[in-house]
N, C-alpha and C positions, 0 to 999 in steps of 0.2 A: 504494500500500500504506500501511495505518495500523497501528502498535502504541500502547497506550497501557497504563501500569502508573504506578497513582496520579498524582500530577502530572506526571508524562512522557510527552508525545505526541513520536510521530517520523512524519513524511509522508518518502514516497518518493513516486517518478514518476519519467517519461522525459522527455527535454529532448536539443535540440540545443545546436552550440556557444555555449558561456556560459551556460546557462540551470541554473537550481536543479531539482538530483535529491534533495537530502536535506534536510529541515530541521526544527529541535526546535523545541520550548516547554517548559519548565520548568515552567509555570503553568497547565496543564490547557489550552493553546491560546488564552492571549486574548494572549501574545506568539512571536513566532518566530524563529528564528534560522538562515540556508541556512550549512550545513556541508559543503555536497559543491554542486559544481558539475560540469558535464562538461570543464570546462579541470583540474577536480585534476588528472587521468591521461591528459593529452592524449599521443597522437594519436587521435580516437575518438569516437566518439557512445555514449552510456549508456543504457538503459532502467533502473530500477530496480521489478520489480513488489512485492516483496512485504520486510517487514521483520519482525523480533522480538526483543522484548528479555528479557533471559535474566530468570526471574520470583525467584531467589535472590541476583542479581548485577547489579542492575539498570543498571550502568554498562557490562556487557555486551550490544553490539549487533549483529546479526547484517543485512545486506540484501544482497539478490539481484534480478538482472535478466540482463543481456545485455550487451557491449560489442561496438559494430559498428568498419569502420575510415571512414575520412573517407569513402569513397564509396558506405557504405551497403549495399554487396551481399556481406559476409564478418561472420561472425556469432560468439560465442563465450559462452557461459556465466560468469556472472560473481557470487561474492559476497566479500561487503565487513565487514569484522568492525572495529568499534567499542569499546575497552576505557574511554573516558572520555565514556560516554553520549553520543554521538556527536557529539564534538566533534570528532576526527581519525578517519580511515580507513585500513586496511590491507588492500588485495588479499588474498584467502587462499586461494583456488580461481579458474581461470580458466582452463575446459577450452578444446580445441584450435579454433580456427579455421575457420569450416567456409562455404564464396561455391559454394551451391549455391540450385536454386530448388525446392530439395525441401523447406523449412523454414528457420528459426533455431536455432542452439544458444541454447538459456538456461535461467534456472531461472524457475519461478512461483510455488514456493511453500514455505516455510521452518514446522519445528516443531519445538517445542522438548520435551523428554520430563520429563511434569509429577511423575514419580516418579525420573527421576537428569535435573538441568540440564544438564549438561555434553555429554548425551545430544541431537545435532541432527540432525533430516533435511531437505534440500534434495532439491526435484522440478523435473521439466520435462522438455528434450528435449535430444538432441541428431543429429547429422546421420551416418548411419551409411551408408557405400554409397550415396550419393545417397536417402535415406529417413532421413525424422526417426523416431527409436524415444523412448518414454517411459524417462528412467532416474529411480534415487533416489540420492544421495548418504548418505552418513552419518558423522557426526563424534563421537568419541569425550570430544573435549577442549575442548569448547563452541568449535568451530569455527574452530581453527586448522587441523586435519589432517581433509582428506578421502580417503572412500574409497567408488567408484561400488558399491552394495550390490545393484541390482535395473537390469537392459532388459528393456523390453516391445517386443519388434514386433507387438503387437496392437493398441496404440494410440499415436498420434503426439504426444504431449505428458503428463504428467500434472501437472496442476494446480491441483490442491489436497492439504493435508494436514489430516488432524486428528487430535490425539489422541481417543480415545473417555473422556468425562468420569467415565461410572461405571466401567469398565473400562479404567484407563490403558494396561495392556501393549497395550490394541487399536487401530491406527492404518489410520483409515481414508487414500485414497487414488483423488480425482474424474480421470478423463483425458476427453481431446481424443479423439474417435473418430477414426478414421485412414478420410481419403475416398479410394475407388478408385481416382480419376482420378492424383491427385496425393499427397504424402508428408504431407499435412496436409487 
């Protein structure tokens, strides 16, 4: 995942242990800096897909992914809220636990509401009765405090967000089709 807001670039990605899930540049990306590793919050392996940085408060930082446990087959929704342009992290959401082979809980995809900031929604999945369902999250208080707003059991992840440019109140919403055979 990439956010960038004038000279602020922030890369996310997944990494096993030690390896760089977060890193800035100050300088439009010709310098970087890893401020998140997967040893910050050990015990656990991290994905991080998707980041955004708050477009009124730009030392507010929001990224989302997944946290697994050391053995790789229990899975959990995970994002990570940034108040000093992502130089430190704080946990803020980190839904329940879920070592099925019906899916991963996680999030994919973060928006920010370009008419109130403070206004956030996180997407993705998570593992409900052995079947991944799509949910949305949504944060009232630029993403301290969540609260699950939308499941779908029609499809098994959803994946993207956008606000709509000319019409902000309209938020679109891409999902993972849900195959037959399996919960994904």
């Amino acid at each position: 995942g990439l956010a960038v807001q004038g000279d602020e670039v922030i890369a996310v990605g997944a990494g096993g242990w030690n390896m760089d899930l977060v890193a800035v540049s100050h300088d439009g990306g010709l310098y970087w800096t890893v401020t998140f590793t997967s040893t910050w919050m050990a015990p656990g392996w991290y994905g991080l897909r998707t980041v955004a940085i708050d477009p009124v408060s730009p030392l507010t930082v929001l990224a989302a992914g997944w946290q697994a446990n050391n053995s790789m087959d229990c899975y959990s929704g995970l994002i990570l809220r940034s108040d000093d342009g992502g130089a430190s992290w704080t946990q803020v959401l980190k839904t329940a636990q879920t070592c099925s082979g019906a899916g991963e809980s996680e999030f994919r995809a973060l928006a920010i509401d370009p008419t109130q900031h403070t206004t956030v929604l996180a997407a993705g999945a998570v593992v409900l009765e052995d079947r991944s369902v799509g949910v949305i999250y949504r944060s009232d208080d630029g993403g301290t405090n969540w609260t699950r707003i939308s499941s779908s059991t029609e499809v098994a992840a959803f994946t993207t967000l956008q606000f709509d440019p000319l019409t902000p109140t309209l938020l679109y919403a891409g999902a993972e089709a849900r195959d037959g055979q399996s919960g994904r």
